[in-house]
Structure formats: C-alpha cells, structure tokens
C-alpha positions as CSV (number, residue, x, y, z in Angstrom):
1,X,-14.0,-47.9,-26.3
2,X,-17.9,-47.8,-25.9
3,X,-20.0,-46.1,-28.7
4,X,-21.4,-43.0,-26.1
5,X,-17.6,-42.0,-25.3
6,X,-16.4,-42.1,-28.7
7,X,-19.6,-39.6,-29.1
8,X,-19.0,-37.7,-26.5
9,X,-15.0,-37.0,-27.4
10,X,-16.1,-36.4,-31.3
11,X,-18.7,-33.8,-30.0
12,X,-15.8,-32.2,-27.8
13,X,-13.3,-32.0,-30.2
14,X,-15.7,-30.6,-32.9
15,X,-16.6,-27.9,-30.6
16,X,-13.1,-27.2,-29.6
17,X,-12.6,-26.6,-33.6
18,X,-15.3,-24.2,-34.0
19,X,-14.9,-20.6,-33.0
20,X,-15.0,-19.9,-29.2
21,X,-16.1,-16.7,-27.6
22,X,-13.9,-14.7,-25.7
23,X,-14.1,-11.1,-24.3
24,X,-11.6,-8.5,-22.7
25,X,-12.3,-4.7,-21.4
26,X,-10.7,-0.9,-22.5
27,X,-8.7,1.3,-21.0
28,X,-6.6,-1.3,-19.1
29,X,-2.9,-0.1,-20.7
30,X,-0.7,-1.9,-21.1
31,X,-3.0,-4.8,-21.0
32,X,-6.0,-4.7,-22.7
33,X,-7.0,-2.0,-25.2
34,X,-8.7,-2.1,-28.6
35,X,-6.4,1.5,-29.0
36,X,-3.1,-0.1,-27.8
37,X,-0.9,-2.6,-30.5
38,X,-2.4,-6.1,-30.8
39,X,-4.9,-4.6,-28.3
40,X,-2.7,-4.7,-25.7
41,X,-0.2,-6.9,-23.7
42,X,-2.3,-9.1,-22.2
43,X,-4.7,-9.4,-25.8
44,X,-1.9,-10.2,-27.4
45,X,-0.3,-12.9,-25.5
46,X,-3.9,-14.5,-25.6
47,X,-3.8,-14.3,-29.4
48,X,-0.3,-16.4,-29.2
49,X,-1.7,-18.8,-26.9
50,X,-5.0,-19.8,-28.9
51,X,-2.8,-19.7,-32.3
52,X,-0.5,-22.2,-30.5
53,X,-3.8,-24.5,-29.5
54,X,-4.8,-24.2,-33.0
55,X,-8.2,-23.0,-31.7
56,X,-9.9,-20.4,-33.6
57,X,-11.7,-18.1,-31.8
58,X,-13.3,-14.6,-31.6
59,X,-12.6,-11.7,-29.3
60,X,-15.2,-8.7,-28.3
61,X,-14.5,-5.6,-26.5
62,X,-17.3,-5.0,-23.6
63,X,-17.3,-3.1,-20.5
64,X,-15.4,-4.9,-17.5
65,X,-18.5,-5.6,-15.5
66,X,-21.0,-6.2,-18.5
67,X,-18.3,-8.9,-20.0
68,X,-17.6,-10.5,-16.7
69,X,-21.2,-10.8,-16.4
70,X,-21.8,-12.2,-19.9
71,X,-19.1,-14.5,-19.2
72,X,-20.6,-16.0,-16.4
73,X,-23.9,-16.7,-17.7
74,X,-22.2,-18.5,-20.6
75,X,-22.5,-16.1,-23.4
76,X,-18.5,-16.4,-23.5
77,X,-16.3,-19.5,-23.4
78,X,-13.4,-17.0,-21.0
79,X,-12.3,-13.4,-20.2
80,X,-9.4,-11.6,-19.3
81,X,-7.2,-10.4,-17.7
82,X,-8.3,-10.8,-14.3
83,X,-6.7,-11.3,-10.2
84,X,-7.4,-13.7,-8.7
85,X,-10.3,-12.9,-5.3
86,X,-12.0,-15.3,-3.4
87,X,-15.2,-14.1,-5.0
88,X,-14.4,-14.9,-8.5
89,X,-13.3,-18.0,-7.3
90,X,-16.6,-19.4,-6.8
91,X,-17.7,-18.8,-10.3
92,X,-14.3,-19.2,-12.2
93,X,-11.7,-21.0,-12.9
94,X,-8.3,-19.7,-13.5
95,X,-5.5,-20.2,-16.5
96,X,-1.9,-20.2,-15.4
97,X,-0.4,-16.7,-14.7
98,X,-0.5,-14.5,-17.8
99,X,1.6,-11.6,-15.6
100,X,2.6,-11.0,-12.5
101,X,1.9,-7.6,-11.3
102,X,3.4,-5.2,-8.3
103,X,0.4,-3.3,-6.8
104,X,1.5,0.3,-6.2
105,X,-1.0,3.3,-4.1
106,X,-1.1,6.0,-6.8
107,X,-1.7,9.3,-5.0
108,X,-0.4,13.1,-5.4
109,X,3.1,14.4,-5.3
110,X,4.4,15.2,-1.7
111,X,1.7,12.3,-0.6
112,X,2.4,10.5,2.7
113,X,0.1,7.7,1.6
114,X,1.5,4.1,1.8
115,X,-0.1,0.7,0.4
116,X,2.8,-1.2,2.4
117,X,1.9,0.8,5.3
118,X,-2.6,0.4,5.4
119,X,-2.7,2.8,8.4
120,X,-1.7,5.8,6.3
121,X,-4.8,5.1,4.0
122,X,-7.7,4.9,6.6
123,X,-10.3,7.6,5.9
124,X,-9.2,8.6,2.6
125,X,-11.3,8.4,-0.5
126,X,-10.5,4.7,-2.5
127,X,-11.5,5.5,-6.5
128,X,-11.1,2.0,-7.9
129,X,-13.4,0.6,-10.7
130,X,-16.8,-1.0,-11.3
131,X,-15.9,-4.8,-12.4
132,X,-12.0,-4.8,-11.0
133,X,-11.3,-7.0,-7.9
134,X,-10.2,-5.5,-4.8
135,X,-6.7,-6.9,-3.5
136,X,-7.2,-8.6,0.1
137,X,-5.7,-6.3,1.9
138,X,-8.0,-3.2,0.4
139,X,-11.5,-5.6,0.8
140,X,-10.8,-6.2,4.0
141,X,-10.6,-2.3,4.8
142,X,-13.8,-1.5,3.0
143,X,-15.4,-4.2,5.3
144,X,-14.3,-2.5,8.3
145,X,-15.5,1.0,6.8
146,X,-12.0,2.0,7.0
147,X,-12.0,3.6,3.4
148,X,-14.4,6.1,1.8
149,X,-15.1,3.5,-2.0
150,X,-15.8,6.0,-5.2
151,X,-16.6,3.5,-8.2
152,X,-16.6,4.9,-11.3
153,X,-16.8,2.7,-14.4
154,X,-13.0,3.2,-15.5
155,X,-9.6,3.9,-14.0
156,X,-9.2,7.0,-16.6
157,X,-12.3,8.6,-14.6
158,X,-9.9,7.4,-11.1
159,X,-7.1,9.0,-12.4
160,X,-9.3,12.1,-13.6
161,X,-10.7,12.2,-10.1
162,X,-7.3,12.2,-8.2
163,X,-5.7,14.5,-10.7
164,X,-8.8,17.1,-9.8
165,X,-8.8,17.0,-5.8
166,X,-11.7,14.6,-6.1
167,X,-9.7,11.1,-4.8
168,X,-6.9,10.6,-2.6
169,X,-6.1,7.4,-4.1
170,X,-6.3,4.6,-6.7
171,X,-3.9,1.4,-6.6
172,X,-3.4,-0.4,-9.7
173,X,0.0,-2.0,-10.8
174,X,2.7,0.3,-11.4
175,X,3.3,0.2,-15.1
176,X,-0.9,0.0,-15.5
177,X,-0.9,3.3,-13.5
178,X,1.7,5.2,-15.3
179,X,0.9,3.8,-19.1
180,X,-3.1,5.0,-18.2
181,X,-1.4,8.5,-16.8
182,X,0.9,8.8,-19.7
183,X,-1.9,8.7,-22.3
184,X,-4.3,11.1,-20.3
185,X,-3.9,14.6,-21.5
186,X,-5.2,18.1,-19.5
187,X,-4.7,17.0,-15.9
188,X,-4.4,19.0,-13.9
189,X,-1.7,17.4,-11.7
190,X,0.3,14.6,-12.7
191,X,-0.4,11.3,-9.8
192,X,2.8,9.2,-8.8
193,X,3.1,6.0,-7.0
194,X,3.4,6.3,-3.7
195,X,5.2,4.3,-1.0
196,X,6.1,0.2,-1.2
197,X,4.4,-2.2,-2.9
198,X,1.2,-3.0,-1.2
199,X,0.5,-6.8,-2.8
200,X,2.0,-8.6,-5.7
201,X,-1.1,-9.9,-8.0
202,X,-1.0,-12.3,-11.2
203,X,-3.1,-11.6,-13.9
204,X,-5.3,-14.6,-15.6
205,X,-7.8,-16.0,-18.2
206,X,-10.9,-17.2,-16.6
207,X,-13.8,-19.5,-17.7
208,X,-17.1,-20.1,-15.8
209,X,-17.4,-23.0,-13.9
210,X,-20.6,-24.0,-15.0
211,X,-19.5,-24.8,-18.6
212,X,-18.4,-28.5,-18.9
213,X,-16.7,-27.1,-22.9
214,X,-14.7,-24.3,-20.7
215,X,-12.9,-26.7,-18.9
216,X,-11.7,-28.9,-21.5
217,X,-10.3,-25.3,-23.1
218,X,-8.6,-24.2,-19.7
219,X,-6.3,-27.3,-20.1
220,X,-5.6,-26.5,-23.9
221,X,-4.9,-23.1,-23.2
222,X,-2.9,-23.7,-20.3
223,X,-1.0,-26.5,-22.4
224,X,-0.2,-23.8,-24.9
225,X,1.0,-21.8,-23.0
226,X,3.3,-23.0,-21.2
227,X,4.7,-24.3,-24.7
228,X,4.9,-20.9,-25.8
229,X,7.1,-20.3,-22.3
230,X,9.2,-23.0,-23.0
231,X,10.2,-21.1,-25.9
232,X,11.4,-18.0,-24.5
C-alpha cells in the first residue's frame, strides 16, 4: 500500500477516535429534548448508535435554525433529527431512517380542516417553526400564496398560538403534536388532529456535504445502526 494512503487512513481513523461534534434542538417531544429521558427518543437512539460505533462523541443543545446553521459551516460533524426536503438535500447528506413519522393537521375541535384533503386549508393561517422543513405538499402551497405562514421559533409558541385564536393550524406528526400538547399547561383550548394523514415523513441524522470526515462517519453510523436493528 503506498506511504500517502497509509497516511491518509491513519489520519482518518484517529479522527474517527477523537470526540466528534454533534447537535440536536428543544422542545421536539418525543424526540429531542434536554427535559425529556435520555433527552428524548430520537437523542437517545443516537446515543445507542455511536456507543455501538465505538465513537465517542459530544452532544450540544442549540436552537433548530442556529444548529442547522452551525452544522453546515462545519462547526458540527451532524444534527438531528431532521425530514428529508429537497433543500437540505443540497447541503446534507442523510443517515438511514431513525423514525418514520405520520404527518397529522393539528387544528381546533369541531375543525373541518384536512391535510389529506389541501383544499380545506387554503387561506388559513400555517404556524410552523423557524428551522423545520416544510412537507412537499405544504411548500408547494406557500409557493402559490395559498396559505397565510406564521414562523415562530418553536412549535410550543404554534401550539400557544392555535390554542389562543391566533393560528388555524400546525401539522407535525401525531405523537410529536400530542406529547408537545400534553406537557403545555394553561391553554386555553386543547388542539386535536384533524382529518387523514397528510404525508408520511422519516426522521434522520444529517452531515454536511462539504466535510470529507462526515462522510466516512455517515457510513459508521449507518453500519451501527442497522446492527443495533438486527438486534431487535
């Protein structure tokens, strides 16, 4: 094997060894939370994935846009959990499913509003977070001006909003939307899901395209994970 290769893998695998970066968000229940048990579902699946690639790491907790952002100029070797949109796509590359979600319009009681059915949201006021992807079939309604966006910085605030007369919807997988509800207290009204499910969405890991080290993780972690499936 030439001299620079055998460099070139002992420089990779001693960077592999040393602790990598990564970063999630709050207030994503059941997923990601520094509140929630092993900070959440999705945290805590990561933890079992990098223990089982023997690659130690360290996780911070950063706003969803400021992390994403961080992430992408390199300041962090991967974040989670994110869908999958054809924007990210150019920047990131994506781990194998960590969950599989069921997207679900969140909207009052009594509501006639219906992800399955688009028509019955045209006009109405969309509250969806600052640094979470929309789902194709919501993006391509905000290009048409067919929804009325609010972006607050979290979907407690979306929920607050709805809850208060001041939304008319949010869409977020079911069990995100009613684990958030559940640990909100003083609403006024209590949201619900409303109608059929609108898109089915996976959740992933990401790493920035633009790191050569990232890539050579993505295929550990992937490898690891699928051991720690092949255990279940």
């Amino acid at each position: 094997m030439p001299k620079l290769l055998i460099l070139l893998c002992f420089y990779s695998a001693l960077a592999l060894a040393e602790p990598l970066k990564l970063v999630t968000g709050s207030d994503y229940a059941p997923f990601t939370d520094p509140s929630l048990p092993d900070g959440g579902l999705a945290t805590a699946l990561v933890k079992k994935v990098m223990a089982e690639a023997s690659q130690p790491y360290h996780l911070e907790w950063r706003p969803w846009a400021n992390g994403y952002s961080a992430t992408q100029k390199g300041f962090y070797i991967a974040t989670f959990p994110y869908i999958s949109t054809p924007e990210r796509r150019k920047f990131f590359d994506y781990s194998d499913p960590l969950f599989v979600l069921e997207m679900r319009v969140f909207a009052m009681p009594g509501s006639t509003l219906d992800g399955a059915q688009p028509e019955t949201l045209v006009g109405k006021r969309y509250c969806h977070p600052v640094g979470w992807g929309f789902i194709r079939p919501i993006e391509a309604m905000i290009n048409k001006g067919q929804l009325r966006p609010i972006r607050p910085y979290d979907m407690s605030t979306c929920i607050r909003l709805l809850a208060q007369g001041k939304a008319d919807f949010i869409i977020t997988d079911q069990i995100q939307g009613q684990e958030t509800i559940a640990h909100l207290n003083n609403l006024p009204s209590i949201p619900v899901p409303s109608g059929g499910v609108i898109e089915k969405s996976t959740l992933h890991l990401i790493t920035p395209k633009n790191n050569p080290q990232a890539k050579q993780f993505l295929i550990r972690f992937n490898k690891a994970l699928q051991t720690l499936r092949d255990q279940q």
